[in-house]
C-alpha positions as CSV (number, residue, x, y, z in Angstrom):
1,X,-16.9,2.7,-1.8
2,X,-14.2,3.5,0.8
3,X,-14.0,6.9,2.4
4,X,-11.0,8.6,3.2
5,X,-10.7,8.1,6.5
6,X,-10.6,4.7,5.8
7,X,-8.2,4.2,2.7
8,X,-6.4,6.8,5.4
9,X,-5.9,3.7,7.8
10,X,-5.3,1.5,5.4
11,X,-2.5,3.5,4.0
12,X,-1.0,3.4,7.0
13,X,-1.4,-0.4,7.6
14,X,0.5,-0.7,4.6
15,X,3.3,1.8,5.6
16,X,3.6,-0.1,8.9
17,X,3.7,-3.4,7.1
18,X,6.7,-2.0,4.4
19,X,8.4,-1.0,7.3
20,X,7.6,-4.4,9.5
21,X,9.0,-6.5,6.1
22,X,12.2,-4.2,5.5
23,X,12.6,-3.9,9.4
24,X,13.4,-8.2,8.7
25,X,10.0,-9.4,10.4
26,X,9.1,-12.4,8.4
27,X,5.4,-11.6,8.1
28,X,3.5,-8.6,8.3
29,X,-0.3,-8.2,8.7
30,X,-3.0,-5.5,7.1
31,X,-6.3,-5.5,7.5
32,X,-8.7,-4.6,4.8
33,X,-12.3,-4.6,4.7
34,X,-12.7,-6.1,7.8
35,X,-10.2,-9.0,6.7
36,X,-6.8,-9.7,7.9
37,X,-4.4,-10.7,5.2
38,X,-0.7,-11.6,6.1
39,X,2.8,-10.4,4.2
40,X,5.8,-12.2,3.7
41,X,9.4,-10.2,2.3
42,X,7.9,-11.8,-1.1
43,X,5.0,-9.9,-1.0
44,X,7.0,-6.7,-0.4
45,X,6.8,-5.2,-4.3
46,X,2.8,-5.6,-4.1
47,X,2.4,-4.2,-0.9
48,X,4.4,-0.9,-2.5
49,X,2.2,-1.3,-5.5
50,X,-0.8,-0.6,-3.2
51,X,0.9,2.2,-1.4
52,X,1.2,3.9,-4.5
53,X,-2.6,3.2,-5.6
54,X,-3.8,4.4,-2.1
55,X,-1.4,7.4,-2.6
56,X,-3.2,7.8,-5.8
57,X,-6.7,8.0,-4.9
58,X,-5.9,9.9,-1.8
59,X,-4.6,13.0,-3.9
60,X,-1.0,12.4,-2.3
61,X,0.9,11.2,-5.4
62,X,0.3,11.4,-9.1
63,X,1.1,8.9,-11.6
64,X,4.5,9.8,-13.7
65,X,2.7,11.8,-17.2
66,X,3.0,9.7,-20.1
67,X,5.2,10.9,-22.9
68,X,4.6,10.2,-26.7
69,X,6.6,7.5,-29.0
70,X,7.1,8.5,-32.3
Protein backbone atom coordinates (compact mmCIF):
# COMPACT_ATOMS: atom_id res chain seq x y z
CA UNK A 1 0.00 0.00 0.00
CA UNK A 2 1.25 3.51 -0.89
CA UNK A 3 1.73 6.12 1.77
CA UNK A 4 1.06 9.59 1.40
CA UNK A 5 4.08 10.92 0.89
CA UNK A 6 4.30 8.88 -1.88
CA UNK A 7 0.83 9.15 -3.76
CA UNK A 8 2.01 12.98 -2.72
CA UNK A 9 4.81 12.76 -5.43
CA UNK A 10 2.99 10.96 -7.55
CA UNK A 11 0.26 13.55 -7.63
CA UNK A 12 2.53 15.86 -8.56
CA UNK A 13 4.27 13.82 -11.40
CA UNK A 14 0.96 13.84 -12.82
CA UNK A 15 0.31 17.56 -12.40
CA UNK A 16 3.68 18.16 -14.06
CA UNK A 17 2.89 15.82 -16.76
CA UNK A 18 -0.96 17.67 -17.50
CA UNK A 19 0.82 20.62 -17.59
CA UNK A 20 3.97 19.20 -19.85
CA UNK A 21 1.01 17.73 -22.40
CA UNK A 22 -1.19 21.05 -22.48
CA UNK A 23 2.08 23.11 -22.38
CA UNK A 24 2.33 21.13 -26.39
CA UNK A 25 5.31 18.67 -25.33
CA UNK A 26 4.62 15.63 -27.26
CA UNK A 27 5.30 13.24 -24.42
CA UNK A 28 5.39 13.46 -20.85
CA UNK A 29 6.87 10.99 -18.30
CA UNK A 30 5.67 9.71 -14.61
CA UNK A 31 7.08 7.46 -12.60
CA UNK A 32 5.18 5.05 -10.61
CA UNK A 33 6.27 2.32 -8.42
CA UNK A 34 9.65 2.54 -9.42
CA UNK A 35 8.52 2.41 -13.30
CA UNK A 36 8.65 5.08 -15.76
CA UNK A 37 5.74 5.21 -18.09
CA UNK A 38 5.55 7.83 -20.91
CA UNK A 39 2.30 10.28 -22.02
CA UNK A 40 1.39 11.30 -25.22
CA UNK A 41 -1.64 14.43 -25.68
CA UNK A 42 -3.82 11.07 -26.28
CA UNK A 43 -3.27 9.94 -23.00
CA UNK A 44 -4.18 13.36 -21.54
CA UNK A 45 -8.06 12.36 -20.35
CA UNK A 46 -6.40 9.27 -18.30
CA UNK A 47 -3.72 11.08 -16.85
CA UNK A 48 -6.72 13.59 -15.41
CA UNK A 49 -8.57 10.51 -14.47
CA UNK A 50 -5.71 9.61 -12.04
CA UNK A 51 -5.41 13.12 -10.82
CA UNK A 52 -8.73 12.86 -9.67
CA UNK A 53 -8.29 9.25 -8.05
CA UNK A 54 -5.05 10.47 -6.23
CA UNK A 55 -7.03 13.63 -5.19
CA UNK A 56 -9.49 11.15 -3.90
CA UNK A 57 -7.52 9.07 -1.70
CA UNK A 58 -5.54 11.95 -0.55
CA UNK A 59 -8.61 13.66 1.16
CA UNK A 60 -8.17 16.67 -1.39
CA UNK A 61 -11.33 16.10 -3.59
CA UNK A 62 -14.53 14.23 -3.15
CA UNK A 63 -16.41 12.47 -5.65
CA UNK A 64 -19.71 14.59 -6.91
CA UNK A 65 -22.76 12.81 -4.36
CA UNK A 66 -24.99 10.72 -6.33
CA UNK A 67 -28.60 11.79 -6.64
CA UNK A 68 -31.68 9.40 -6.93
CA UNK A 69 -33.65 8.54 -10.30
CA UNK A 70 -37.11 8.02 -9.91
Amino acid sequence: MATTAQKTVWLAEVEQAIQDLAMGRSVASVSNNGKAVTYTRADLPMLQARKTQLEIELGLARRAPMRPYF
